[in-house]
N, C-alpha and C positions, 0 to 999 in steps of 0.2 A: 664866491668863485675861488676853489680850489691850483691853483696853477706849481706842478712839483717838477722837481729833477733830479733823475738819478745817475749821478757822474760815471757809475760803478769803478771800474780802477783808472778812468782819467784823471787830469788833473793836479800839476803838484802844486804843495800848498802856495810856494808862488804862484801860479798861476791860479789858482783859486782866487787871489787875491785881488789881482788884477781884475778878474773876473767879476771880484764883489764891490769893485771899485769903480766899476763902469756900470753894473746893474743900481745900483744905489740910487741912481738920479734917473732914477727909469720907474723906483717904484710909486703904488700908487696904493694906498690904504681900503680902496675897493675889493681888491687880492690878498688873499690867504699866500703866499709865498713859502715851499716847504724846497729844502736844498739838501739830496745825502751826497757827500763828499764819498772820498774812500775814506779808510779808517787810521791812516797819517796824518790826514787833514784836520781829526776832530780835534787833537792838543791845543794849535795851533789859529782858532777858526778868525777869519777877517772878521773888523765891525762890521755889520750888516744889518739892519732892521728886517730878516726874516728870520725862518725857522728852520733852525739847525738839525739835520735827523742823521744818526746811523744804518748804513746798508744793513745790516747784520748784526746779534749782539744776543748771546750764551742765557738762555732761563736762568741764572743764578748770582747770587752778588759777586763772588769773586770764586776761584776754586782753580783745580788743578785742570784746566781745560786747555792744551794749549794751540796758540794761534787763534781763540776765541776773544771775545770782550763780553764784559760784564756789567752788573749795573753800580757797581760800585763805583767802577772808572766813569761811565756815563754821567753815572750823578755827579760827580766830582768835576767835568766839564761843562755842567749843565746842558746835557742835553737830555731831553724829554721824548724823544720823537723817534721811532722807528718804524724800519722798512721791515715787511714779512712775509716770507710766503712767494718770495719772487722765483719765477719759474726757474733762475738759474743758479738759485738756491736746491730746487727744489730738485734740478739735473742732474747735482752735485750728491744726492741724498737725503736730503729732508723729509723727512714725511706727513702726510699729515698730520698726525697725531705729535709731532716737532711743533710742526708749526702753529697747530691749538695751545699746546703747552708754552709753549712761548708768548705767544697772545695774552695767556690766560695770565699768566706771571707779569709781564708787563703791565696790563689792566692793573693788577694790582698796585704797583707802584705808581698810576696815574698817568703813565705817559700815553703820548699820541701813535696809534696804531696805525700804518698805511698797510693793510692786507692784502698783498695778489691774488689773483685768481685767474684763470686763464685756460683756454683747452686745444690739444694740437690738433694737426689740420683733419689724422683721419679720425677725432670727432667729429670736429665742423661737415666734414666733408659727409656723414650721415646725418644730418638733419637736425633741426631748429630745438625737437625733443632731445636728440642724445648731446647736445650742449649744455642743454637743461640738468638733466643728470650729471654730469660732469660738472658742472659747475653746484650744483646741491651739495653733491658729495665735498666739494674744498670748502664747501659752509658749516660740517659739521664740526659742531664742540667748539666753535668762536664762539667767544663771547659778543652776538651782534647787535645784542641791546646796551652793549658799555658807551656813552656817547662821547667819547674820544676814539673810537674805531670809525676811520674812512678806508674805502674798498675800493681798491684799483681792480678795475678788469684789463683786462691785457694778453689778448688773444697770441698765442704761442707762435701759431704760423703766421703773424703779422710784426714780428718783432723783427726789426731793419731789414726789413723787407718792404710793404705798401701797408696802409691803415687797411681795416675792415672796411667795409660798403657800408653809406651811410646810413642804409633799410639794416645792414647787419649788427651796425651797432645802437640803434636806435630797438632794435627788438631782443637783443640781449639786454641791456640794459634794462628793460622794462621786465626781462621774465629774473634778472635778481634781485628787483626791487621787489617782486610780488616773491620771491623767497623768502626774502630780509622781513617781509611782511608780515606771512604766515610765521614766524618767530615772533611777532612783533617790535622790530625792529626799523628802522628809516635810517640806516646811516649816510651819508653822500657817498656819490658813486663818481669814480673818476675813469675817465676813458687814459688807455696806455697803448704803447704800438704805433712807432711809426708815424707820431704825432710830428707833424712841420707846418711851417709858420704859411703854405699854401693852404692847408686843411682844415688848422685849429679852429678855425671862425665857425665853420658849417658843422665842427664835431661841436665845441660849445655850445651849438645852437639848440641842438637835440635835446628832447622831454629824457627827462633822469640823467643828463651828463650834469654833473655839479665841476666840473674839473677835469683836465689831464695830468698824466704823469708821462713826462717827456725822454727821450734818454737819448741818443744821438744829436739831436737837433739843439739841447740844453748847451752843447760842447763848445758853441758860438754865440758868444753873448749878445749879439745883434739878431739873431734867430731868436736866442730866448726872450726877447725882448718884443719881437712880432709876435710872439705865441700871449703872452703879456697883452698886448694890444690888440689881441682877439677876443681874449676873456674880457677885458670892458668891454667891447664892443656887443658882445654878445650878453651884457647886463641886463 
C-alpha cells in the first residue's frame, strides 16, 4: 500500500521537520511512505525512514536551465523519486511529449516515477468513454512497462474541491488498468484528489486502488496520519 504526499510550496523546512518528527512514530513497514517537499526542502531533508521525492526536476544532468533542478543535484541529495505530469505542472505548460521525455530520462537513471494523469470536468462531464480517451492519450510514449513507474490518477475537477464518487473512481481505475494492460503493463495505481482522512478507508478499499496521493490534508500531520490508518486498515 502505496500512501504519498505532495506539500507543493507548503512547508518550510522547519516545519517540515517537525512534521517528520511527529510522523516517525506513526510509521508502519506495512506502507510504502512517498513525501515531495518543495524544492528548498530537498538540501536540507529531516531523518525519516521514508521516501524522499521531488515535485519537479529538468530531463538533464545539469545545463543552463534556469530556476529548474536537475539530476545531478538530485543524485547528489539522494533522491531517487519523482513527481510527473502533475496537472499544475501541466497548467503551467508541460506537455505531453515534456512529460514522456522526462519519464523516459528518468527511467533511465532508475528513479521512482509517480506519473499524473487526470481529466477536467467538461471531459468528465461527457461520459465514461471520453475519459477513456483522455486518459489513453496522457499514456502515450510512457514507459508503462518500467516497474518503478506508479500512476497517480487525480481527476482535475476534484482537486480541493470533493473526491470523485466512489462508482467514479472505482471505474476509472479499472478502465487504466485495462490500458496499462493492453501495453502490457501492471503498474500500481493510486487514487489523488481531495483525499481526507473521512474518505481514505472506502477509496483504499476499491479493486485497483493500490494507494493515494494526498495534497491538502498531508498539510496536518494528524490527518496524514489517519489517512496512514486507513491504508492498514484497508490491508
Amino acid at each position: 500500500m502505496i500512501i504519498a504526499a505532495n506539500f507543493k510550496m507548503h512547508l518550510t523546512p522547519r516545519k517540515l521537520a517537525t512534521f517528520a518528527a511527529t510522523l516517525r512514530e506513526s510509521l508502519d513497514s506495512r506502507l510504502q511512505i512517498l513525501l515531495f517537499p518543495n524544492t528548498a526542502c530537498l538540501a536540507n531533508l529531516p531523518q525519516c525512514p521514508v521516501r524522499w521525492g521531488a515535485q519537479n526536476a529538468y530531463p538533464a544532468q545539469n545545463g543552463a536551465f534556469s530556476g529548474e533542478i536537475g539530476a545531478e543535484v538530485l543524485e547528489s541529495l539522494a533522491i531517487q523519486t519523482l513527481l510527473v505530469g502533475h496537472s499544475e505542472r501541466r497548467a503551467l505548460g508541460e506537455s505531453q511529449d515534456f512529460c514522456a521525455q522526462k519519464c523516459r530520462f528518468y527511467a533511465e537513471l532508475g528513479f521512482t516515477l509517480v506519473y499524473c494523469i487526470g481529466e477536467p470536468h467538461d471531459v468528465r462531464a461527457r461520459g465514461r468513454e471520453s475519459v477513456r480517451a483522455f486518459l489513453d492519450a496522457q499514456l502515450q510514449d510512457i514507459p508503462l512497462d518500467y516497474p518503478n513507474l506508479i500512476i497517480a490518477y487525480e481527476p482535475i475537477w476534484a482537486i480541493g474541491t470533493q473526491a470523485a464518487g466512489m462508482e467514479q473512481i472505482e471505474q476509472t481505475h479499472a478502465d487504466i488498468r485495462a490500458l496499462c494492460a493492453e501495453r502490457g503493463a501492471t503498474p500500481p495505481l493510486l487514487y489523488g484528489g481531495s483525499v481526507k482522512p473521512n474518505n481514505a478507508r472506502a477509496i483504499l478499499s476499491l479493486s485497483n486502488v493500490n494507494g493515494v496521493l494526498v495534497g491538502s490534508a498531508a498539510l496536518v500531520v494528524s490527518d496524514f496520519v489517519q489517512i496512514m490508518q486507513a491504508g492498514l486498515q484497508a490491508l
